[in-house]
N, C-alpha and C positions, 0 to 999 in steps of 0.2 A: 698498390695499383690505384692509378687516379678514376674514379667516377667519374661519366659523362654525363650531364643533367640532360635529362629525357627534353626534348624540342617540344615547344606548345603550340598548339593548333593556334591560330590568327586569332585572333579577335574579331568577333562577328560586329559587322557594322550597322552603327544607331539608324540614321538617314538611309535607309531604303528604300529605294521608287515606290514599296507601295505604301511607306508613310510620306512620301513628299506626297504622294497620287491622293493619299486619304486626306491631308491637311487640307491640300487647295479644296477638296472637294465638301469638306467640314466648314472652314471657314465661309466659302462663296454660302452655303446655305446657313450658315448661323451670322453671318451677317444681315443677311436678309427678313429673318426672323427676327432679329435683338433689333430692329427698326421698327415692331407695328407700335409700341406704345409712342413712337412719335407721329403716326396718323391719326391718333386720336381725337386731340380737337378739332384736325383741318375736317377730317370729314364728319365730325358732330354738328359741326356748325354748319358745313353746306347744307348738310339736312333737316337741319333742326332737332335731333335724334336723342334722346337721351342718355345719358353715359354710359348707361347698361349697357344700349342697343348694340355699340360697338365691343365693348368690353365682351357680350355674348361669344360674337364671331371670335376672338381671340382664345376664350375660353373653350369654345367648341373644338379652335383649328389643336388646340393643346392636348383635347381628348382623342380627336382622332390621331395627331402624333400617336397617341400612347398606345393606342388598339393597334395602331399599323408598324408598331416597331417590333410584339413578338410575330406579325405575319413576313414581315421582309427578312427577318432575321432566318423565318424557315423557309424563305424562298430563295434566297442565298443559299442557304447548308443544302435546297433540295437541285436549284438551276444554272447554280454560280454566284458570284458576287457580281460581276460587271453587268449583270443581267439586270439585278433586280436594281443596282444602283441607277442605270437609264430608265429603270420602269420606274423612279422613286422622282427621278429629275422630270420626267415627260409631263407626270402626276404634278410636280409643283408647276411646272410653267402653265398647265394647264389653269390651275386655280390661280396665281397669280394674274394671268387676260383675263377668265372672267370675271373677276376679282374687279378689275378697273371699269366694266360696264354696270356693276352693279349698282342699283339708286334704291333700292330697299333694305332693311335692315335684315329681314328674313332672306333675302338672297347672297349679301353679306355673308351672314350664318351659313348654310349652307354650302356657298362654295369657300370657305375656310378648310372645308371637309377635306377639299382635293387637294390645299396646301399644308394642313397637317398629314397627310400621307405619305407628301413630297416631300417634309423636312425629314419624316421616318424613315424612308429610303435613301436621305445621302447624310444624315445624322447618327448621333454617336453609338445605335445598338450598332446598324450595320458596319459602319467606318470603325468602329473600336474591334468588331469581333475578329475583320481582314485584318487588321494590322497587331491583334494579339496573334493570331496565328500564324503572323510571317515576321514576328519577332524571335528573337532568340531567348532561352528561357534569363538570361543574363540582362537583359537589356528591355525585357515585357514590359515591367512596370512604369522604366522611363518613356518608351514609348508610348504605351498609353496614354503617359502625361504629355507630351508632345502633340499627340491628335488630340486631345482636350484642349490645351491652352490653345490649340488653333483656331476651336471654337471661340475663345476668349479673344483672341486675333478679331474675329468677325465680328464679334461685337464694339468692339472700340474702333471697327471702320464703316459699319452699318449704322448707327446710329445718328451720326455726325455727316454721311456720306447724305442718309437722307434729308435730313433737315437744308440742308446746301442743297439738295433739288429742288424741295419745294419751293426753294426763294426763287427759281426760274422757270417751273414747270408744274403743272396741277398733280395734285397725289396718284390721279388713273395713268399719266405718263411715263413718272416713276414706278408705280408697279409692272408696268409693260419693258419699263428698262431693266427691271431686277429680273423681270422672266430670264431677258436677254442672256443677262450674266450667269444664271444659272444654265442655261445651256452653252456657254463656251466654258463654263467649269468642268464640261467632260473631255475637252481637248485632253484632258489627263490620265482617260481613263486606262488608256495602252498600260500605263505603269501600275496600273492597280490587278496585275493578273495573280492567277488563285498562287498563297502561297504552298509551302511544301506541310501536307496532311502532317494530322499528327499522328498518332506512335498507333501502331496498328491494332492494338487492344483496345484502342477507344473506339475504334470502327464499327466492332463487334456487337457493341452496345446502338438500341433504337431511340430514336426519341425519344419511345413512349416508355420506356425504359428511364430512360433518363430524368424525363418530366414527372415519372412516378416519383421515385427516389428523391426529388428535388421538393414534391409539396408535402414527401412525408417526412422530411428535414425540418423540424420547428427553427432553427438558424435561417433556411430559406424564407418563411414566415416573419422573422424576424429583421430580416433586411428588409422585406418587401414593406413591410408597415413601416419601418425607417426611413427609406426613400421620398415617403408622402411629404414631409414638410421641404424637403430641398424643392420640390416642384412646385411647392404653393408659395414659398418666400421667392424664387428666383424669377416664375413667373409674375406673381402681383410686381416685382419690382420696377420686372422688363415693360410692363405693360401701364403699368400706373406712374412709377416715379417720376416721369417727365409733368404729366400735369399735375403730380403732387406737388412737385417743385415750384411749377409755374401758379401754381394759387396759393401755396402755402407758406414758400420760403421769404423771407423777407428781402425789400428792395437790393440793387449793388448798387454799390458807389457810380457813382462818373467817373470818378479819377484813382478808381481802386486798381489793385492788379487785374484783376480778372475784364476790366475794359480795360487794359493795356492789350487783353489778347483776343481782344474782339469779342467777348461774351456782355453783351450789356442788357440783358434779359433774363428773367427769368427761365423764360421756354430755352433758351439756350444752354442754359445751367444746367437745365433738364438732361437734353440729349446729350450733353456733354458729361454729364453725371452715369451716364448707362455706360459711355464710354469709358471713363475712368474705370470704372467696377470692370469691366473686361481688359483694359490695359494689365489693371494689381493681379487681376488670376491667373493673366500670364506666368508672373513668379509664382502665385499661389497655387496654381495645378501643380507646375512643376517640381517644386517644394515638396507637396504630398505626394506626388509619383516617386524621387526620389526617398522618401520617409517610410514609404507603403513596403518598400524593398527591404527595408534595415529593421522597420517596428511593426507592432500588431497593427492589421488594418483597423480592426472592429476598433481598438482604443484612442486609436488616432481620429475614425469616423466621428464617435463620440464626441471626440475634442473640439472637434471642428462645429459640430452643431450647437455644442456649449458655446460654440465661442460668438457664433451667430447670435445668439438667444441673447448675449451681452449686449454687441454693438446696439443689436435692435432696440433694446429696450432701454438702450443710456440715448439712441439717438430722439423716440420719440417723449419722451422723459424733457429734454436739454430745447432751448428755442432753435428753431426751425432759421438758419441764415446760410446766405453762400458758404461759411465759411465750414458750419458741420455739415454741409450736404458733400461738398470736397472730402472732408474726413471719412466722413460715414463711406462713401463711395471708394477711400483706397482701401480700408476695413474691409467693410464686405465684399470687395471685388478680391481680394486676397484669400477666401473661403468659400467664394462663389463658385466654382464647378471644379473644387479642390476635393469633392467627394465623389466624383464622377472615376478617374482611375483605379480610389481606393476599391470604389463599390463595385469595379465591372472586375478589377486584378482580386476580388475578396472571391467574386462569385467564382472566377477563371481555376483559382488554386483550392476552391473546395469540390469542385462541381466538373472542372476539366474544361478543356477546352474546344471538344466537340463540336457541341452543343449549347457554347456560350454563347453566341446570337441571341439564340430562341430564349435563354433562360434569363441574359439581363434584359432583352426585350420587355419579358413575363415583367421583373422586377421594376422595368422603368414604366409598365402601365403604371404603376402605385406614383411612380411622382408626376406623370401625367393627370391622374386623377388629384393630386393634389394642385397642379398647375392650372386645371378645368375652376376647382374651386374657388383659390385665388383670386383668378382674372376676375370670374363671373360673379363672385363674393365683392369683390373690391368696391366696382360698378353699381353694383345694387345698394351695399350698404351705403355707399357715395348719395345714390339719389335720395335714399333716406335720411341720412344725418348731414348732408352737406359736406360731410371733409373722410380723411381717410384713416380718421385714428382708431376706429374698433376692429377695423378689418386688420390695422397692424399690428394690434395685441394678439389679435387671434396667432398670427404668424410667430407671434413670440411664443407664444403657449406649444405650439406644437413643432416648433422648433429645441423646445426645453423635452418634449415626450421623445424626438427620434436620440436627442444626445442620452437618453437614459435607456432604450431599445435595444439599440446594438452592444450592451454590457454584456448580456450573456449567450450573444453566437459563439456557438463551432470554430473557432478560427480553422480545426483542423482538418484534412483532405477528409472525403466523404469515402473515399474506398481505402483508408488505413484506421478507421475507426473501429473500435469492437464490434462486432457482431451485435 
């Protein structure tokens, strides 16, 4: 008698409204973000203002990210997702307007407050934890990398997009245009509705239930101190490299390639250098989403911050020209938010996915505090020593402490462990 092979259910599909919903909506605000380190000298110089001064507000808008990504993340699991994501955009536009009236450094600083809130509300806790949950368990990981590299998207068109403003409009006009943009980014939001809950035993469980069991997990602890250097290398990058470029790297040619493509600057180099680093992590999210699937997160994480701890320190090591600033930029944009799926798919399959908002929230204050340091360290040390090389040992160093951290997490689910 002949066997009939049993029929296979479909195959559950990648591009889902609510990751096409969650990309645009990533991108439009990590674009916007991956552009303040090009406001930098335009508005130092109208002010007179020392490099701190701005650096502060950056560093500041980066801490309030991190405090507002475990509160939206429990404002989503408690009011919805579409809720808190308008509550997270209203929040940026808001600080973006007063953003462009502002003429003091201290007003600066504080309304960063309301645009780091705003990028926590349509940024990676919240957008990652919607689109893990409306993933299929086949397809989470790539997905996640998907709304990651979107962010990476934003940044190789924020960057570039700004600098091409400034050449026609003062830096308050373009903040007033980015408001704009981020509110027609919610035309999308129709396709971001809740996806389908998970498995009804996870219901049963509280937050505070959850949050218990998560800080009494030294694996939890263990990612969270991990996290810290990805926020301090990615933020000083985003925020400093363009004028690290523009003072540091040496002349281009006239008749080199890169004035064949219009780059005949340094400050150009700059922006265009943030950009490249987000072009390469396109492939490089992706790359680790599809890796995070097949191999150990936690070994892979590892690898990844070793590998950082290299480029960085062969790049300030080697002279400073267009030509390693291009390199160094496909390098590290290849590694650059390539720990971002591993970290949120690490927390997701130990931890569940409940309650994964709130708990990679918790986990991404730690790189938010590391990204507060960064910016505000950068700045500082800057007006003390004149250039930026000890702030970027520091980043080497504690880039080498998180690749050595995640060696001995838990990889394994937190409700199949012993007792």
């Amino acid at each position: 008698m002949t066997a009939h092979a049993m029929p296979q259910p479909p195959r559950a599909p990648l591009m889902t409204p609510v990751l096409i919903g969650g990309c645009v909506i990533i991108l439009t605000s990590f674009a916007i973000r991956a552009s303040f380190g090009v406001f930098q000298i335009p508005i130092a110089e109208e002010f007179g203002w020392l490099r701190a001064e701005f650096s502060l507000a950056i560093a500041i808008q980066n801490l309030a990210w991190g405090i507002g990504q475990p509160i939206f993340g429990a404002l989503a699991e408690r009011f919805g997702d579409r809720r808190a994501i308008v509550l997270g955009a209203l929040i940026y536009v808001l600080g973006l307007v007063l953003s462009a009236f502002a003429v003091t450094p201290g007003a600066h600083q504080m309304l960063e407050i309301l645009v780091g809130f705003g990028i926590a509300g349509t940024g990676f806790g919240l957008i990652l934890a919607v689109v893990g949950r409306a993933a299929s368990d086949e397809n989470r990981s790539l997905a996640l990398g998907v709304a990651t590299a979107a962010g990476s998207a934003g940044q190789v068109v924020g960057p570039p997009l700004a600098e091409i403003l400034l050449g026609f409009h003062s830096w308050q006009t373009v903040f007033i245009l980015f408001a704009g943009a981020v509110l027609l980014s919610l035309m999308v939001l129709p396709m971001m509705r809740a996806p389908t809950p998970a498995h009804a035993g996870a219901h049963e469980q509280s937050m505070g239930t959850a949050l218990t069991q998560a800080f009494r997990d030294p694996s939890f602890t263990l990612i969270f101190l991990g996290f810290f250097s990805c926020g301090y290398q990615l933020a000083f990058i985003t925020a400093h490299f363009p004028a690290m470029v523009t003072e540091m790297c040496g002349p281009i040619a006239p008749d080199g390639m890169l004035a064949g493509f219009g780059i005949t600057t340094t400050s150009a180099l700059g922006a265009v250098a943030i950009s490249l680093i987000g072009l390469a992590n396109i492939a490089g999210t992706l790359a680790a989403a599809w890796a995070g699937k097949r191999y150990s997160k936690k070994k892979l994480l590892a690898s990844i911050y070793m590998a950082r701890t290299v480029v960085a320190a062969a790049f300030i090591l080697a002279p400073i020209t267009p030509g390693s600033v291009l390199l160094f930029s496909l390098l590290m944009g290849a590694l650059w938010l390539a720990t971002v799926p591993l970290t949120s798919g690490l927390i997701a399959h130990i931890y569940g996915l409940r309650y994964m908002g709130t708990l990679f929230g918790l986990v991404f204050f730690s790189h938010q505090l590391g990204s507060f340091l960064g910016v505000w360290l950068g700045g500082r040390l800057y007006d003390l020593h004149g250039d930026y090389t000890l702030v970027w040992w520091v980043g080497v160093g504690v880039g080498l402490f998180s690749a050595l951290v995640h060696l001995p997490v838990q990889e394994r689910a937190l409700n199949l462990r012993p007792a």
